[in-house]
NUSEZA-583772 format. One line per field, with one value per residue (C-alpha): x, y, z negated; residue in one letter; residue number from 1; chain. Coordinates in nm, 3 decimals. Each point is the difference from the previous one (the first is absolute). Layout:
N
c1 = c(X|...)
c2 = c(Y|...)
c3 = c(Z|...)
rest = c(A|...)
nr = c(NUM|...)
kette = c(A|...)
end
This chain:
346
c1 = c(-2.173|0.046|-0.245|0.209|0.395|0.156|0.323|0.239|0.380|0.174|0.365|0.314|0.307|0.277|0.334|0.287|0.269|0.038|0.330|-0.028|-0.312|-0.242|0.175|0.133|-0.323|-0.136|0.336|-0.109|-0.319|0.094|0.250|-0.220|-0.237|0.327|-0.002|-0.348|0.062|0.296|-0.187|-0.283|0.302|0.170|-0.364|-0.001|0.283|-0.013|-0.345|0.150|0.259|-0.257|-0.213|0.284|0.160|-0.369|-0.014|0.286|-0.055|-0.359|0.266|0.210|-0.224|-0.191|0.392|0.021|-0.308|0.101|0.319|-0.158|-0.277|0.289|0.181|-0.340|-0.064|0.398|-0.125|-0.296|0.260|0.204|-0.286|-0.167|0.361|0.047|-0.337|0.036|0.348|-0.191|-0.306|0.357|0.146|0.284|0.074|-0.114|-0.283|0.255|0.046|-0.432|0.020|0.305|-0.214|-0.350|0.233|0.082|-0.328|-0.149|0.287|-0.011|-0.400|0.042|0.256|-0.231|-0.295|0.236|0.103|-0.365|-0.081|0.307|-0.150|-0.336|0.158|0.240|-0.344|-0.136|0.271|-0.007|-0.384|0.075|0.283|-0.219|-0.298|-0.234|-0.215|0.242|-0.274|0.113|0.377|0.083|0.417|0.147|0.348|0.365|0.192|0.322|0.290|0.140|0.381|0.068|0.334|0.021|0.229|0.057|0.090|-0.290|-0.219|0.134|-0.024|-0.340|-0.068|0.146|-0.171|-0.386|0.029|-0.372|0.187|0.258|-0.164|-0.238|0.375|0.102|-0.351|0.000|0.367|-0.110|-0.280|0.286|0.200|-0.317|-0.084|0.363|-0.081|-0.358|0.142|0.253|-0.208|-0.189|0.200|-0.037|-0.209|-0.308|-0.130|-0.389|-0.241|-0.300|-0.330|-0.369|-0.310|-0.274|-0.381|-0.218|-0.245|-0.081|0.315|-0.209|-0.207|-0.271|-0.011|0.065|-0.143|0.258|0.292|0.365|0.264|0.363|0.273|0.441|0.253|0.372|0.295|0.105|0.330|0.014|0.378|0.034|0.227|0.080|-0.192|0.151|0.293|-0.299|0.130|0.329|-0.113|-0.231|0.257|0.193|-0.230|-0.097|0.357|0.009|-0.283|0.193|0.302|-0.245|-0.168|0.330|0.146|-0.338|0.033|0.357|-0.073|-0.340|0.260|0.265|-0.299|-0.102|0.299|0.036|-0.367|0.095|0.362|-0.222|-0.268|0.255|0.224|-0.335|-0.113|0.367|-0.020|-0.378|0.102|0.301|-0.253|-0.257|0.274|0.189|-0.331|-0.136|0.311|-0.067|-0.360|0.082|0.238|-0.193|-0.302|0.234|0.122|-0.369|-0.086|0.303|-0.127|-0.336|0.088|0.237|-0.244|-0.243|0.300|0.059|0.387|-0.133|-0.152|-0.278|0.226|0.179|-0.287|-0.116|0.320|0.001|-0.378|0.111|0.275|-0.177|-0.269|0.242|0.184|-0.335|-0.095|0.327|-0.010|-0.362|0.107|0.325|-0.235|-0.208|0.303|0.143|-0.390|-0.023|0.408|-0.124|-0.283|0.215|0.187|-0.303|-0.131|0.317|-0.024|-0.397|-0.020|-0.179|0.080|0.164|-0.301|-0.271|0.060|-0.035|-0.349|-0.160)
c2 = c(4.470|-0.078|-0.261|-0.114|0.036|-0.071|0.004|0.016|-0.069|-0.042|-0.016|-0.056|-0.120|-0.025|-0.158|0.179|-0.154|-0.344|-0.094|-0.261|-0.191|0.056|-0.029|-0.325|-0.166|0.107|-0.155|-0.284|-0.031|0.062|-0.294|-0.215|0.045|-0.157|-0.263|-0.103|0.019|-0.214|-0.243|-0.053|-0.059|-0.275|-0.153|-0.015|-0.144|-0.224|-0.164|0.052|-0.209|-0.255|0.040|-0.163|-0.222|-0.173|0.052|-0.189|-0.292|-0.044|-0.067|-0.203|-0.233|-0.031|-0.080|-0.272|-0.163|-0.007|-0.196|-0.200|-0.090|-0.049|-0.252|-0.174|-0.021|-0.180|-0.269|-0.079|-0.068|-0.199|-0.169|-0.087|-0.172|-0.149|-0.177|-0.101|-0.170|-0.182|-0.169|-0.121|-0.130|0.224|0.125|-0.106|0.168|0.193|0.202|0.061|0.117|0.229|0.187|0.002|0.178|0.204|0.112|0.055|0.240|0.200|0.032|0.085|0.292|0.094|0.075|0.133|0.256|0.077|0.071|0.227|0.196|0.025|0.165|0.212|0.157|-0.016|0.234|0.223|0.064|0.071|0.255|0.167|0.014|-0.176|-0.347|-0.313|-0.031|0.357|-0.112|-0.075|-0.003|-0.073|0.093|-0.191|-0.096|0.045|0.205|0.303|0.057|0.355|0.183|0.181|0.272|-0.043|0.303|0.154|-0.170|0.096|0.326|-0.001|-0.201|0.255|0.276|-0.161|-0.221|0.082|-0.149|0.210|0.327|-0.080|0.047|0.299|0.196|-0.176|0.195|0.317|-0.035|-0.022|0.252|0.258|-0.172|0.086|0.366|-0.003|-0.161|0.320|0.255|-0.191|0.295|0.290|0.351|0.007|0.333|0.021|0.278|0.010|0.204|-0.027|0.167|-0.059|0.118|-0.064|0.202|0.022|0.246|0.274|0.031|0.274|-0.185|-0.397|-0.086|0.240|-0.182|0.152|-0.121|0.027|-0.153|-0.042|-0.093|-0.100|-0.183|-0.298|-0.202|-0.265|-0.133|-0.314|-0.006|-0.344|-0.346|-0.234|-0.080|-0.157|0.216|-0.187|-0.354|0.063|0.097|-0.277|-0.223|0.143|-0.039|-0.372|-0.077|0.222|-0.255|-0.277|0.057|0.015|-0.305|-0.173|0.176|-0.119|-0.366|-0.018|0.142|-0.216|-0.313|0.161|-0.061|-0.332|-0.098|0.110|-0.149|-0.334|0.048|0.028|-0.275|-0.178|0.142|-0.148|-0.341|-0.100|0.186|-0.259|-0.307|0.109|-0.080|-0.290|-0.177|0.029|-0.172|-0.300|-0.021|-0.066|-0.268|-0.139|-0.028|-0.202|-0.232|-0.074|-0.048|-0.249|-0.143|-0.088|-0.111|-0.300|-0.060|-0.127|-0.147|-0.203|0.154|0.213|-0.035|0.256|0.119|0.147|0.146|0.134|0.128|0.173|0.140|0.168|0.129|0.178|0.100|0.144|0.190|0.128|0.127|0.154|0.193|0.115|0.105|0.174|0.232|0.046|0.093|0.242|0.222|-0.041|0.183|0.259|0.033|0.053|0.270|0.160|-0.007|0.182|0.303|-0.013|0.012|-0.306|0.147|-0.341|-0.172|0.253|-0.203|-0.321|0.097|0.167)
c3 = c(-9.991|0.377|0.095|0.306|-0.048|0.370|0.117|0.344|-0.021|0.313|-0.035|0.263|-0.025|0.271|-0.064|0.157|-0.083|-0.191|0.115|0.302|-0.183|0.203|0.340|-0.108|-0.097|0.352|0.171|-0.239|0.130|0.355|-0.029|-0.145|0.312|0.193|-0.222|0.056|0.389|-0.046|-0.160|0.240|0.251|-0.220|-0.007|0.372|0.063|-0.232|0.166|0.342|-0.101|-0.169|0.310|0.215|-0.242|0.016|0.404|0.012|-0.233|0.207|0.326|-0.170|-0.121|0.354|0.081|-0.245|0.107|0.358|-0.093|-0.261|0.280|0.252|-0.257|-0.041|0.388|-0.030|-0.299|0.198|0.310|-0.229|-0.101|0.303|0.128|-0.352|0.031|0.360|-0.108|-0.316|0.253|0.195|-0.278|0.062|-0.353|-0.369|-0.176|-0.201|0.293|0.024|-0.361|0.059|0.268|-0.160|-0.272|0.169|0.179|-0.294|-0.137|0.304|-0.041|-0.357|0.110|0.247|-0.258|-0.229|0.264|0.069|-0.399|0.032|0.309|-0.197|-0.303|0.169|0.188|-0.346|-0.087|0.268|0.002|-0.385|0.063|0.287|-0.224|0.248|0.004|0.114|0.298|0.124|0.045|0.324|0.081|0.321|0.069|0.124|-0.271|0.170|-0.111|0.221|-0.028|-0.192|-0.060|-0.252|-0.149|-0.330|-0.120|0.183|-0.184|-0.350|0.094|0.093|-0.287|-0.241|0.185|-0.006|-0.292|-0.191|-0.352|0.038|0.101|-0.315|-0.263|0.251|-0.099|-0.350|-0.017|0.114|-0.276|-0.286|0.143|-0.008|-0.364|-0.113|0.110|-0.176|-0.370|0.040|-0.021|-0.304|-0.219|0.294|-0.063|0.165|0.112|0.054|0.101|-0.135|-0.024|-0.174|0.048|-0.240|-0.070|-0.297|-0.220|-0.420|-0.036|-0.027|-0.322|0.147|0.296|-0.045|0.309|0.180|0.248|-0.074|0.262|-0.004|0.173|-0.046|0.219|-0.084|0.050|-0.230|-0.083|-0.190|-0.072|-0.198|-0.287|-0.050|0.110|-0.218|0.279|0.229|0.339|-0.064|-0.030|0.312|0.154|-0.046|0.037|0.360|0.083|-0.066|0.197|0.295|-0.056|-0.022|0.337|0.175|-0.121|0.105|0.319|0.014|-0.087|0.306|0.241|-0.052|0.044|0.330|0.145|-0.168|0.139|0.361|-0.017|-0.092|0.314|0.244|-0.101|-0.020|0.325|0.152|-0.147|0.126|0.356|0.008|-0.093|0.146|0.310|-0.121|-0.072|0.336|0.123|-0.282|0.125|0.360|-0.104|-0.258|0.251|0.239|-0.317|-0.064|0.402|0.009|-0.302|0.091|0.334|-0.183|-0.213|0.272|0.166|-0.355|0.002|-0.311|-0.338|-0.134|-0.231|0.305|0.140|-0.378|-0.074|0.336|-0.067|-0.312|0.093|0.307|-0.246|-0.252|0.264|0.145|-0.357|-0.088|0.307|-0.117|-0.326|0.154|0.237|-0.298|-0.196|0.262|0.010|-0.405|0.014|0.273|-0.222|-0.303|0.195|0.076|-0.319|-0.151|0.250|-0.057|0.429|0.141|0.342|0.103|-0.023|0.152|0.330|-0.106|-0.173|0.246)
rest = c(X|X|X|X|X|X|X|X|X|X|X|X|X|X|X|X|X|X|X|X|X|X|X|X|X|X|X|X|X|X|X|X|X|X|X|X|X|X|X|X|X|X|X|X|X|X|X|X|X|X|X|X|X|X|X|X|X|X|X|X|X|X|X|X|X|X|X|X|X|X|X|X|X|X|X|X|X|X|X|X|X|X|X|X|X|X|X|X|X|X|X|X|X|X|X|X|X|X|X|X|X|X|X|X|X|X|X|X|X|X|X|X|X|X|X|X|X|X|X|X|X|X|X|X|X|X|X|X|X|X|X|X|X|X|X|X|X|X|X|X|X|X|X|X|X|X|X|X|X|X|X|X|X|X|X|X|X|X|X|X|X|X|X|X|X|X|X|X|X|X|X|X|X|X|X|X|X|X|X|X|X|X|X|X|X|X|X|X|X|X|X|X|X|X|X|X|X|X|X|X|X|X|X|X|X|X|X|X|X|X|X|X|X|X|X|X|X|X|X|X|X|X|X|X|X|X|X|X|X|X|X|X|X|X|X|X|X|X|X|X|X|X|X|X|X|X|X|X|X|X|X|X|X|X|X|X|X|X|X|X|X|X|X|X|X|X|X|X|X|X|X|X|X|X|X|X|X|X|X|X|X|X|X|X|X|X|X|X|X|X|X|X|X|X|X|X|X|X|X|X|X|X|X|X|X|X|X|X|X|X|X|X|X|X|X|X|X|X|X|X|X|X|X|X|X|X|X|X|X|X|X|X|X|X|X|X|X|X|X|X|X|X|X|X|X|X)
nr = c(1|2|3|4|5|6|7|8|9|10|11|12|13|14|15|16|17|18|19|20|21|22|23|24|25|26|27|28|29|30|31|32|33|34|35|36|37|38|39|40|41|42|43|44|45|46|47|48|49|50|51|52|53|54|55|56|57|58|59|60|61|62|63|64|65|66|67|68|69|70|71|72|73|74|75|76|77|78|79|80|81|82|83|84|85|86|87|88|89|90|91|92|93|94|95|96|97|98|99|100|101|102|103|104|105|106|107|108|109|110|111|112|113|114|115|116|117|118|119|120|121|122|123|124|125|126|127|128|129|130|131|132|133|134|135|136|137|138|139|140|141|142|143|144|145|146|147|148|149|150|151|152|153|154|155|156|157|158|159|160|161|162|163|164|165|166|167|168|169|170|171|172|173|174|175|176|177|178|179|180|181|182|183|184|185|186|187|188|189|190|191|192|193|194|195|196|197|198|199|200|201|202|203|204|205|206|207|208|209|210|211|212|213|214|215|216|217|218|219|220|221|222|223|224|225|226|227|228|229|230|231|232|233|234|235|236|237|238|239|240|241|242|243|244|245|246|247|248|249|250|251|252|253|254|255|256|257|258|259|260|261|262|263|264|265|266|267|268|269|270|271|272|273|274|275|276|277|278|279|280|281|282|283|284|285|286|287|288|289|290|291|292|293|294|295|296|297|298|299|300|301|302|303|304|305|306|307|308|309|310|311|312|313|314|315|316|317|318|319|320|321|322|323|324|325|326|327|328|329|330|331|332|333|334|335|336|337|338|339|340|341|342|343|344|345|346)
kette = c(A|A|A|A|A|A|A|A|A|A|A|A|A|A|A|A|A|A|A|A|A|A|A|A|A|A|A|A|A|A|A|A|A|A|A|A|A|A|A|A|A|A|A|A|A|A|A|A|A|A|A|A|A|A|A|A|A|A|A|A|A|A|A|A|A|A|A|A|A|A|A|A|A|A|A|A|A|A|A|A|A|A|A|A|A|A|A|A|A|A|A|A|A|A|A|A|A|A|A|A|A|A|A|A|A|A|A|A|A|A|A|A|A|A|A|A|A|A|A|A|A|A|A|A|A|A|A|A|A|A|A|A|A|A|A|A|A|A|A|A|A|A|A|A|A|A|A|A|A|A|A|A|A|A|A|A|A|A|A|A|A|A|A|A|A|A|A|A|A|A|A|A|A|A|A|A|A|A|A|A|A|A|A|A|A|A|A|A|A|A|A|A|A|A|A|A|A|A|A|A|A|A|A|A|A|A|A|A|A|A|A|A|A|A|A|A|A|A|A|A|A|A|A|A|A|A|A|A|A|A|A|A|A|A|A|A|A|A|A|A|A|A|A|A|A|A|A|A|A|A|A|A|A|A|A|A|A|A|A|A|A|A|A|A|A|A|A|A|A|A|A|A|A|A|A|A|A|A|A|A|A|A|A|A|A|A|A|A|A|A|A|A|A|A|A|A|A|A|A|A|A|A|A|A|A|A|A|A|A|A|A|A|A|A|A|A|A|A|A|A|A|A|A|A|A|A|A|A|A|A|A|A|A|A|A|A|A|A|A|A|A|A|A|A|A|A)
end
């Protein structure tokens, strides 16, 4: 009989007390935030330390290209006297072959060296996300002597570590999960009220709005959930145990990553040292060399033996300074502090 039938509920409801759940899902929430910040971190150190990895490959290979173009200058000297002996009639034509052989493997080094400088800018461009054309690295690749305290830097290490922070928060999210699967068998206690409005009550008068409106406290206590609190429980508990023993196992390779950088670090210091000691000598080797050569006292194999030697020395010192920033790098990487190299790439 009422042509248009409306009606308003508005109803409230409040918990008061539901036994740690709700706090916990905020701490939840509040440590997942820390997690996300802790993540962008990891995600910048990790390209800082791709950033320089790439820096420093560029160097190196403009390295290897001046010794490879500095061995190529030497075959060309070897060459020239090799020839000039050959119009004299000094030596057989076995000893023109020996050095046109080895020109041309010093010119193929060379232009290997140079396709290794173009993809290690390749690289670089790639990692900072720019055109190769854009890349433009100068630097010294040189190594700078560095003392470091070991336990220092395990310390730090432990303190800053991004992975490790990530099982520290993932921790304090079991231990708050332990507390939540609890209360899966708690009382709740809720307040609650209503307030409604709607007409066709009245028969005389079905158009006619009656309100009313309650208020009142409820708990609700649950008898028994099938032993699902328990095995939540448990369950939370393992995870807890799981998270330290990761936790455990990152710290304990920490300290076996730094322990490996610094012994690292000392062994390409002490070659970096010993071979510029082997370079100066093999430099003389190759000067006396040469020098009997033209005299005729020599054979080319002396003065080839004595240009790879000098060229092997020269290259082992290279890869010994490269060695020595890749270990300080490796250091820095496991504190996640790049301080050590903020001077160097200025």
């Amino acid at each position: 009989g009422t042509s248009n039938r409306m009606n308003f509920d508005a109803k409230l409801q409040l918990p008061v007390f539901t036994w740690g759940r709700i706090s916990g899902t905020i701490a939840i929430s509040d440590i997942g935030k820390g997690i996300s910040n802790t993540l962008d971190k990891q995600q910048r150190v990790n390209l800082t330390e791709q950033v320089i990895r790439a820096y420093y490959s560029v160097l190196l290979n403009h390295k290897v290209i001046q010794l490879d173009r500095e061995n190529y200058e030497r075959a060309q000297k070897f060459m020239k006297i090799t020839e000039e002996r050959f119009s004299a009639g000094g030596i057989p034509r076995l000893e023109l072959l020996r050095g046109e052989v080895q020109l041309q493997n010093s010119l193929s080094q060379l232009e290997d060296a140079r396709g290794n400088l173009r993809k290690s800018r390749l690289f670089l461009a790639n990692t900072l996300g720019i055109d190769t054309t854009g890349v433009k690295v100068e630097g010294t690749f040189t190594s700078r002597p560095l003392r470091v305290n070991e336990q220092a830097v395990i310390d730090k290490a432990l303190q800053t570590r991004s992975d490790l922070n990530l099982l520290q928060l993932q921790n304090k999210i079991n231990n708050e999960q332990i507390s939540i699967s609890r209360s899966g068998n708690k009382p709740n206690v809720v307040l609650f009220s209503g307030y409604n409005v709607q007409n066709g009550f009245d028969p005389i008068n079905p158009d006619k709005f009656i309100d009313n409106w309650n208020a009142g406290v409820q708990i609700a206590f649950p008898l028994f959930d099938g032993f699902a609190t328990g095995h939540k429980v448990q369950n939370a508990r393992l995870e807890v145990q799981k998270t330290r023993l990761q936790e455990t196992e990152i710290r304990d390779l920490i300290i076996l990553q730094i322990r490996q950088a610094i012994t690292t670090l000392n062994q390409a210091a002490e070659k970096i040292s010993s071979q510029e000691e082997n370079i100066k000598l093999a430099a003389q080797a190759l000067q006396i060399a040469e020098e009997q050569y033209r005299l005729g006292v020599a054979s080319s194999l002396d003065v080839l033996n004595a240009q790879q030697t000098l060229s092997q020395s020269e290259m082992m010192h290279t890869q010994a300074i490269f060695n020595h920033i890749m270990s300080k790098l490796e250091l820095s990487r496991a504190m996640e502090d790049f301080t050590w190299f903020e001077a160097e790439l200025e």
